[in-house]
MILUMFI-256640 format. One record per atom (N, C-alpha, C): residue number from 1; residue in one letter; x, y, z. Coordinates in steps of 0.02 Angstrom, whole numbers, plus 50000, padded with zeros to 5 digits. Layout:
BEGIN
NODE:k:r:u:v:w
NODE:NUM:A:X:Y:Z
...
END
This chain:
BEGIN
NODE:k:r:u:v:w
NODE:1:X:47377:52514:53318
NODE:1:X:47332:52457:53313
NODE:1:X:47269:52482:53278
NODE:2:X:47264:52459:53210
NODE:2:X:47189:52478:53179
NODE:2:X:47118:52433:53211
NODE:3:X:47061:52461:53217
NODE:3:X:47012:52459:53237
NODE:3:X:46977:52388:53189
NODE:4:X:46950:52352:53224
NODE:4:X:46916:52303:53190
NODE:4:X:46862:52307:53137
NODE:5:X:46891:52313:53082
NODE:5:X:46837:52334:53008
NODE:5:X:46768:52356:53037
NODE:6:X:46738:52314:53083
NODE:6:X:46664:52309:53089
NODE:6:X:46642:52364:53140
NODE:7:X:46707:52388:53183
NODE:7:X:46695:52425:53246
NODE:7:X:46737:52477:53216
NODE:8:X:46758:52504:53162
NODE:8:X:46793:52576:53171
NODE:8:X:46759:52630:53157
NODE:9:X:46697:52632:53128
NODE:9:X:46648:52689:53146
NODE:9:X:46617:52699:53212
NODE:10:X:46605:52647:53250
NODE:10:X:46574:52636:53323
NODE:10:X:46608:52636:53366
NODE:11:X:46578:52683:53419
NODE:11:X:46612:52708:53454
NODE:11:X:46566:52690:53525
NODE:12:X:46576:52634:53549
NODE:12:X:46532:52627:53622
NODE:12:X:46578:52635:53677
NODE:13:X:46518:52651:53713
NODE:13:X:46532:52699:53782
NODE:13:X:46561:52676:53818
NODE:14:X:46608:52684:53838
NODE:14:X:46630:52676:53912
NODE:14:X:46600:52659:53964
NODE:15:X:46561:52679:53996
NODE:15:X:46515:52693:54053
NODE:15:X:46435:52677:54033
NODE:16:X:46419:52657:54064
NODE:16:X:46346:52636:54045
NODE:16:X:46291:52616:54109
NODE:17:X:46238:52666:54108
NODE:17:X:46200:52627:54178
NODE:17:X:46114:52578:54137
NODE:18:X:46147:52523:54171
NODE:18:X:46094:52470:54156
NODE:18:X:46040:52463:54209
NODE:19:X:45982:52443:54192
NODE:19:X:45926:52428:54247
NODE:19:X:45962:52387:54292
NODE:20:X:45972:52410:54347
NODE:20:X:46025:52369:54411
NODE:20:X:46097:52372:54401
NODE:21:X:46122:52380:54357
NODE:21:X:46207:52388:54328
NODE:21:X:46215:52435:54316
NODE:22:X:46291:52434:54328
NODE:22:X:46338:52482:54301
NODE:22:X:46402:52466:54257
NODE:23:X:46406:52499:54229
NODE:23:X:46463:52484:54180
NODE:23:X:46537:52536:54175
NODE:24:X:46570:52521:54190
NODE:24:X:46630:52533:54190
NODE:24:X:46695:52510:54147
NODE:25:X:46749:52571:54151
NODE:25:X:46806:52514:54114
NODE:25:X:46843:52475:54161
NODE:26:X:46862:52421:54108
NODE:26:X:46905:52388:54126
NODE:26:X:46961:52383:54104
NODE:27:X:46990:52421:54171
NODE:27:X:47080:52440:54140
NODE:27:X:47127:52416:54228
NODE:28:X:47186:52451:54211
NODE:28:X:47246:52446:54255
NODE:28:X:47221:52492:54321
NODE:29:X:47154:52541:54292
NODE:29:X:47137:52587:54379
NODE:29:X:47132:52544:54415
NODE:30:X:47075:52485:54399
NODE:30:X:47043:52439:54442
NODE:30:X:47066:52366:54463
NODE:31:X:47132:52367:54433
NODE:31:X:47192:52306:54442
NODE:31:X:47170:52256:54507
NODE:32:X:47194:52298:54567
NODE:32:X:47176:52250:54639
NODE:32:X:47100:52238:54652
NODE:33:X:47046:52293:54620
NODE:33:X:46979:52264:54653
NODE:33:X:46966:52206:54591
NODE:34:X:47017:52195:54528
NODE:34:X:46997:52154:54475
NODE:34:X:47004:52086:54501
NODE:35:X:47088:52092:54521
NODE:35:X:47110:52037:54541
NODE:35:X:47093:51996:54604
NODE:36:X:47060:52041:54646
NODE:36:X:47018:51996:54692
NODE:36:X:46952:51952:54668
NODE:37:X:46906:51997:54632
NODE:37:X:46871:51968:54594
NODE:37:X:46892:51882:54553
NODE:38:X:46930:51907:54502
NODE:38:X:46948:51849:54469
NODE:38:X:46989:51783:54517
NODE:39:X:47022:51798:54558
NODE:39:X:47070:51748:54609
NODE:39:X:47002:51716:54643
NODE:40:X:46953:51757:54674
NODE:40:X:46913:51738:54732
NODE:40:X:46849:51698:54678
NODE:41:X:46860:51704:54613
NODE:41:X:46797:51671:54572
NODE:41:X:46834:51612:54511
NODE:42:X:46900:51600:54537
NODE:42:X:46944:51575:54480
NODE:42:X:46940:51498:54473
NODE:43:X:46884:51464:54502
NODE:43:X:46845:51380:54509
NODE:43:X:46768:51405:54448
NODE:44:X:46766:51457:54448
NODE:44:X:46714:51470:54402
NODE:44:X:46733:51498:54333
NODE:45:X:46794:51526:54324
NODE:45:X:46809:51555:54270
NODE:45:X:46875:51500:54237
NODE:46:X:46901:51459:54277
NODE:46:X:46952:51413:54236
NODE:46:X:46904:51385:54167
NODE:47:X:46937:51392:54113
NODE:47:X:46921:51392:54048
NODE:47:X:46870:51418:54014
NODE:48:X:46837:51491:54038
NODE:48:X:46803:51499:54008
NODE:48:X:46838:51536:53947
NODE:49:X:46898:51554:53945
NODE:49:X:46939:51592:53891
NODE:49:X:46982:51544:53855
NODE:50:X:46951:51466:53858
NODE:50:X:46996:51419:53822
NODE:50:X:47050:51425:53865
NODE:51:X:47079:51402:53913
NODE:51:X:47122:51400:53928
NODE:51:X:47108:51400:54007
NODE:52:X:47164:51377:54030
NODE:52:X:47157:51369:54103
NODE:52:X:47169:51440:54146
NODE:53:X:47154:51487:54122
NODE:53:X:47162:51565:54155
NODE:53:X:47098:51547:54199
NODE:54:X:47089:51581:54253
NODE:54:X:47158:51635:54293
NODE:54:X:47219:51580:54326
NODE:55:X:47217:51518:54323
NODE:55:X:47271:51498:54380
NODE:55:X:47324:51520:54354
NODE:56:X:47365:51516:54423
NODE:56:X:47426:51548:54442
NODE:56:X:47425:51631:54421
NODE:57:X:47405:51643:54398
NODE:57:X:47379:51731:54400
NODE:57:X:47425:51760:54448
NODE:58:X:47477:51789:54423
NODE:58:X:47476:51859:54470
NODE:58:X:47460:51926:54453
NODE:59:X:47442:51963:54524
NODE:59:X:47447:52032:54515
NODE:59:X:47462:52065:54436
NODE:60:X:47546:52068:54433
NODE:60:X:47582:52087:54382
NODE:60:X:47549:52075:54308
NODE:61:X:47529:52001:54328
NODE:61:X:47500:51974:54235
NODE:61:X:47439:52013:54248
NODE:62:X:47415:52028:54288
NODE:62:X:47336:52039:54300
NODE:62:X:47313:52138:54250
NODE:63:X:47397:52158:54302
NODE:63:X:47408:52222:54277
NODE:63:X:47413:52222:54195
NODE:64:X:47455:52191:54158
NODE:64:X:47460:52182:54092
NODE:64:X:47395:52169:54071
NODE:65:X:47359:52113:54074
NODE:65:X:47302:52094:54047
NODE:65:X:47257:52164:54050
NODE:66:X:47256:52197:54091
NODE:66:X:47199:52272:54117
NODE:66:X:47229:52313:54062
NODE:67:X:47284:52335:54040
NODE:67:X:47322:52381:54022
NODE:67:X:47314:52352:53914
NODE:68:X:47311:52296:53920
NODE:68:X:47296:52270:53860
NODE:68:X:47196:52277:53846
NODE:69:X:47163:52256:53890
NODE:69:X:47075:52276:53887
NODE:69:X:47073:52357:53862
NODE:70:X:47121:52380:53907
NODE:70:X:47105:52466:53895
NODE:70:X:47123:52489:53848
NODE:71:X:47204:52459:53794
NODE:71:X:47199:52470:53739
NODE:71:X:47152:52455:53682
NODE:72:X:47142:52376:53695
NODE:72:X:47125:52360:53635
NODE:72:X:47032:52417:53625
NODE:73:X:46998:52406:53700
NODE:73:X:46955:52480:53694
NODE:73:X:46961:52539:53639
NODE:74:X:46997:52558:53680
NODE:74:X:47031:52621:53633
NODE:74:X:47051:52634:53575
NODE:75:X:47074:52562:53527
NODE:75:X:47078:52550:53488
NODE:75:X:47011:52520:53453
NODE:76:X:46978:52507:53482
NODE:76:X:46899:52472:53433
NODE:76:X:46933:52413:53401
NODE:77:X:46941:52362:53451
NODE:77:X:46970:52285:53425
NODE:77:X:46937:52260:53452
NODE:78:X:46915:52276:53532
NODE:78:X:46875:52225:53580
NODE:78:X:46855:52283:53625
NODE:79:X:46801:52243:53681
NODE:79:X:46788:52310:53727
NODE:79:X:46774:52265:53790
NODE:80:X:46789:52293:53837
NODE:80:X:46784:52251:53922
NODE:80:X:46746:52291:53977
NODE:81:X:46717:52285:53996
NODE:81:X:46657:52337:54076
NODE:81:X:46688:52270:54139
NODE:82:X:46687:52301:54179
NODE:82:X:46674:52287:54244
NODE:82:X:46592:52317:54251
NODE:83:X:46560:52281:54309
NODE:83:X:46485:52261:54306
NODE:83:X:46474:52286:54376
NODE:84:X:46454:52341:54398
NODE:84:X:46438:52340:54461
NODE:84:X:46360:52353:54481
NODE:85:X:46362:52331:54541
NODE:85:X:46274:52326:54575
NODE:85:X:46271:52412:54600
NODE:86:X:46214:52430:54608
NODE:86:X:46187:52477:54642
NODE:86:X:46242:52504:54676
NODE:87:X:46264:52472:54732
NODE:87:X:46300:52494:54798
NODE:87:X:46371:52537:54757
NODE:88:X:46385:52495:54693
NODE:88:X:46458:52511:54654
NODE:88:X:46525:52440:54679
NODE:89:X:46476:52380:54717
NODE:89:X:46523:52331:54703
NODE:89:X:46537:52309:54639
NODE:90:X:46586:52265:54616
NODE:90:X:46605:52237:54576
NODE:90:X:46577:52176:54583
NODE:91:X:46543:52162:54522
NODE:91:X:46483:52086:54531
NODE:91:X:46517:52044:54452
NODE:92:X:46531:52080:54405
NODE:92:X:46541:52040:54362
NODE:92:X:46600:52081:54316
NODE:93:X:46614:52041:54251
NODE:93:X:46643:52074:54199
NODE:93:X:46611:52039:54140
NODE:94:X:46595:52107:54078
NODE:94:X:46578:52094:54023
NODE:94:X:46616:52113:53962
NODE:95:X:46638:52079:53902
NODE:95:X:46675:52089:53860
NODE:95:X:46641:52087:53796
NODE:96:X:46645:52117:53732
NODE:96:X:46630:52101:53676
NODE:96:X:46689:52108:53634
NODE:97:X:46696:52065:53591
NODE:97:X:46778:52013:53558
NODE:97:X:46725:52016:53470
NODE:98:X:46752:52066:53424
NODE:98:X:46729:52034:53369
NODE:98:X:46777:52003:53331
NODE:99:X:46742:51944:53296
NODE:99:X:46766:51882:53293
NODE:99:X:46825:51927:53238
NODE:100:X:46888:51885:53211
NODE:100:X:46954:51911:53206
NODE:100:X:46958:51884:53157
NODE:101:X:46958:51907:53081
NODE:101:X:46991:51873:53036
NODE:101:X:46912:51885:52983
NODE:102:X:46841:51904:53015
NODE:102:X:46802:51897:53006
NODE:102:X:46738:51959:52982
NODE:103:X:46702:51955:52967
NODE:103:X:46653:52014:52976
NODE:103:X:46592:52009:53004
NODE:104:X:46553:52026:53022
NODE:104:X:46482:52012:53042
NODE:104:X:46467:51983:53109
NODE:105:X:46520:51976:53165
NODE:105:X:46511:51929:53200
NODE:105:X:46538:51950:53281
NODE:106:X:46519:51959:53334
NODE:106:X:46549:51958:53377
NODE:106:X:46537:51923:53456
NODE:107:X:46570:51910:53499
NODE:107:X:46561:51866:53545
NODE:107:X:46535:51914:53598
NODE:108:X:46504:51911:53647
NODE:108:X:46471:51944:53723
NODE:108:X:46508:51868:53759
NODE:109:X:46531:51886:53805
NODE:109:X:46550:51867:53878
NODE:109:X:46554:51870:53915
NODE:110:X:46540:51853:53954
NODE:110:X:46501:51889:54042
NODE:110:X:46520:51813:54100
NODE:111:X:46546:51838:54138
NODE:111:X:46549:51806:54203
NODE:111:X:46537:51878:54270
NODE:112:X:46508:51822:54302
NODE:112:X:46478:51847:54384
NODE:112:X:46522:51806:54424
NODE:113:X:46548:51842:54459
NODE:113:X:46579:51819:54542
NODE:113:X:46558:51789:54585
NODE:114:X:46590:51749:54595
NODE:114:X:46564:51691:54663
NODE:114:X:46523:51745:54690
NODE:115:X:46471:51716:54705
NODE:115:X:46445:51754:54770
NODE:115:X:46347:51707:54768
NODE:116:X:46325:51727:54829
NODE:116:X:46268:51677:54843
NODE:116:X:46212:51693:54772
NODE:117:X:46193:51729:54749
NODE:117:X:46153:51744:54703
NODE:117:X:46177:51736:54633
NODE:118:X:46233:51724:54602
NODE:118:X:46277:51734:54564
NODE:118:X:46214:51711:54507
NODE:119:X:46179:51661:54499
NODE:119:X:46153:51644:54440
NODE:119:X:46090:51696:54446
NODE:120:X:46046:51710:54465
NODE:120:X:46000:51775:54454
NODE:120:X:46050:51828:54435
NODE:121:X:46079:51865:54467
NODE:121:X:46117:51929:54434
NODE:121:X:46149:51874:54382
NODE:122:X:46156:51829:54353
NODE:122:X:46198:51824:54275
NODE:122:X:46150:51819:54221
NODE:123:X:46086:51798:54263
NODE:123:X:46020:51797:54216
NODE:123:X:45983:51874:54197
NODE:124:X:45994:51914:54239
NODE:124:X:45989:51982:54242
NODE:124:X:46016:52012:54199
NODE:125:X:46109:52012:54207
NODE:125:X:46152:52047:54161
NODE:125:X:46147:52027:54096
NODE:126:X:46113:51985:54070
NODE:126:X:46130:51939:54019
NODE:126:X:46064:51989:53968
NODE:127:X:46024:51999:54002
NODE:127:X:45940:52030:53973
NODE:127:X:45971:52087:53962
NODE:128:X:46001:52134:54010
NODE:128:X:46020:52188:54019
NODE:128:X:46087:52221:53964
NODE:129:X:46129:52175:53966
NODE:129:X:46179:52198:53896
NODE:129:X:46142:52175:53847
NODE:130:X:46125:52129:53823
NODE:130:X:46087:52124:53765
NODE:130:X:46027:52173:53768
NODE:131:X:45973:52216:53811
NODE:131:X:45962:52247:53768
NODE:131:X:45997:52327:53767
NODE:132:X:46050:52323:53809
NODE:132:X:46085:52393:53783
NODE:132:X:46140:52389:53725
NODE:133:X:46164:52320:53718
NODE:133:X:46212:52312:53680
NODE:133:X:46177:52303:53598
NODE:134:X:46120:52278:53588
NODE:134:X:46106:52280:53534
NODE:134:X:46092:52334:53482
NODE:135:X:46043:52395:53495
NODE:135:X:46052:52453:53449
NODE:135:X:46131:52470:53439
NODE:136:X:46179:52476:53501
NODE:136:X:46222:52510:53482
NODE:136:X:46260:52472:53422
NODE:137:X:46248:52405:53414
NODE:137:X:46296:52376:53374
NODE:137:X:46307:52403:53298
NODE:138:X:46356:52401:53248
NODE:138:X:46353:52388:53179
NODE:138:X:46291:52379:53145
NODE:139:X:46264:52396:53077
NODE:139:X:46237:52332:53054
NODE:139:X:46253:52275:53032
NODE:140:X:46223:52242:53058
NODE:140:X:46246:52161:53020
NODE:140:X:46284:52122:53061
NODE:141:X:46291:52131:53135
NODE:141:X:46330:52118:53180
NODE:141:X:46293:52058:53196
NODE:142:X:46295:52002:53205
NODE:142:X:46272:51924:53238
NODE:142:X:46304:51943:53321
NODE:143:X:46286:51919:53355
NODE:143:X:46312:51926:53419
NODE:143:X:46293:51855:53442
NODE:144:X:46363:51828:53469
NODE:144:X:46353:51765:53512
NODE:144:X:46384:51761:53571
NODE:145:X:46342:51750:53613
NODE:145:X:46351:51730:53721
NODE:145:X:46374:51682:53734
NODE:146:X:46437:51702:53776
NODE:146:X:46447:51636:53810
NODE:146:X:46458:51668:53869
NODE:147:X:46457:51620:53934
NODE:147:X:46458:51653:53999
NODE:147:X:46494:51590:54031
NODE:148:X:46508:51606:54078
NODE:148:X:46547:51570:54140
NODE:148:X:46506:51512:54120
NODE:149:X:46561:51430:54099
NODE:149:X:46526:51370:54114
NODE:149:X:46475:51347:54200
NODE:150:X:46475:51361:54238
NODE:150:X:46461:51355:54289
NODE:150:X:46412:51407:54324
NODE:151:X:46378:51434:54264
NODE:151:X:46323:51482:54282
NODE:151:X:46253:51420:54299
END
């Protein structure tokens, strides 16, 4: 799988600590603490990927989908973090998708997990990848946000 024209010199990190976050991959290690996440937040995330994901979700697809984030990573096509707080819960997931077919352009996506605070920590994470995500980018990279409809 070749690297997306715009991302095959760039090479971003894996791991990343943000003012209050953490950043992690998102692969097949973290499968069951993923899939609780997404099942237990899946009234907030139905269509934010165009499509009616996560319902009916299982496990198994859940495993594939992790195992596909971690390639396409690795490959410099797209890139995925799991988002954790201080403690090292799992609070959110963030993705950057450059646009496909295209140059100059890529998407940030971020959803936060049900939970009582959910819109402060999404207003937080949102300051927080943008400003770690921006030096590292390309030049000439546009970056556009979208986040959980229901933030």
């Amino acid at each position: 799988m070749d690297p997306h024209p715009d991302f095959a010199a760039c090479e971003l990190p894996r791991e990343a600590d943000l003012e209050g976050f953490r950043l992690t991959p998102l692969g097949p290690a973290v499968v069951d603490e993923d899939f609780e996440a997404v099942t237990a937040s899946a009234g907030l995330l139905n269509g934010l990927f165009g499509d009616d994901w996560p319902l009916g979700l299982t496990l198994e697809e859940n495993a594939i989908d992790l195992a596909w984030h971690e390639r396409e990573f690795t490959s410099r096509r797209s890139f995925a973090w799991v988002v954790r707080d201080p403690k090292g819960t799992y609070v959110a997931c963030a993705y950057l998708y450059p646009d496909l077919g295209q140059r100059g352009s890529a998407k940030v996506v971020a959803w936060v997990r049900a939970m009582d605070d959910r819109h402060a920590v999404a207003t937080r994470l949102r300051v927080e990848l943008e400003t770690w995500l921006r030096p590292l980018m390309p030049d000439g990279i546009d970056l556009s946000w979208r986040t959980s409809p229901k933030v």
